[in-house]
Each structure stands twice: as structure tokens, then as C-alpha cells.
C-alpha angles and dihedrals in degrees: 000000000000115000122186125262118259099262088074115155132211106220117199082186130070081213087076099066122079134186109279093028118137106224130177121217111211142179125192090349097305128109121247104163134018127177148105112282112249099180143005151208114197103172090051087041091231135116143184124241136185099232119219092184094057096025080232137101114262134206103213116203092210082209098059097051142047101252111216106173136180119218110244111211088242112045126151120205099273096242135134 
């Protein structure tokens, strides 16, 4: 399993997040969900990972965790 290096990062704004970034999606401290963004949604403040915790592809509702990302060398703004 893949955990993100130590210069994570907590972003309050979708804006922060880009393409190819590794996020990972918590409650209450605890991971839920970790993976590279594939797609976004920025005006439904939502976006699709690749989980590495579950194996499967996950829709985040950036409103219902606590967003910790990594910057990937060759992100892109995570727009439509």
C-alpha cells in the first residue's frame, strides 16, 4: 500500500488538487480511501480515484472527508 510522502498536504479547496495527484480521503483521523485522481468534477465537488485501500475506483465527495493530497511531478489542475 502505497502512503503518501511526508510533504502531504490538507486542502480546504478543491483548486488544490490536480490530476495525478495521491490523495488520501479520512474521517475522524482515520483513511478511508487512498489513490491518484483519475477525474474530477469541480463544479459537483466530487472526483474518482483508483483506491489502493479497497483495489476498486472511488467517487470522493470532497465535502464528506478530510482531503490530504501529494503533489505528483506531473499534475495537471483537476478540472473538466
Amino acid at each position: 500500500m502505497t502512503a503518501l510522502p511526508s510533504d502531504k498536504f490538507r486542502s480546504y479547496d478543491f483548486s488544490h488538487l490536480c490530476l495525478g495527484d495521491l490523495i488520501e480521503a479520512r474521517q475522524n483521523h482515520k483513511v478511508h480511501h487512498r489513490g491518484h485522481i483519475e477525474e474530477a468534477h469541480p463544479e459537483l465537488g466530487v472526483f474518482w480515484i483508483q483506491d489502493t485501500v479497497t483495489g476498486t475506483r472511488r467517487l470522493i465527495d470532497f465535502d464528506s472527508f478530510e482531503i490530504f493530497f501529494g503533489r505528483h511531478t506531473e499534475a495537471a489542475p483537476a478540472t473538466v
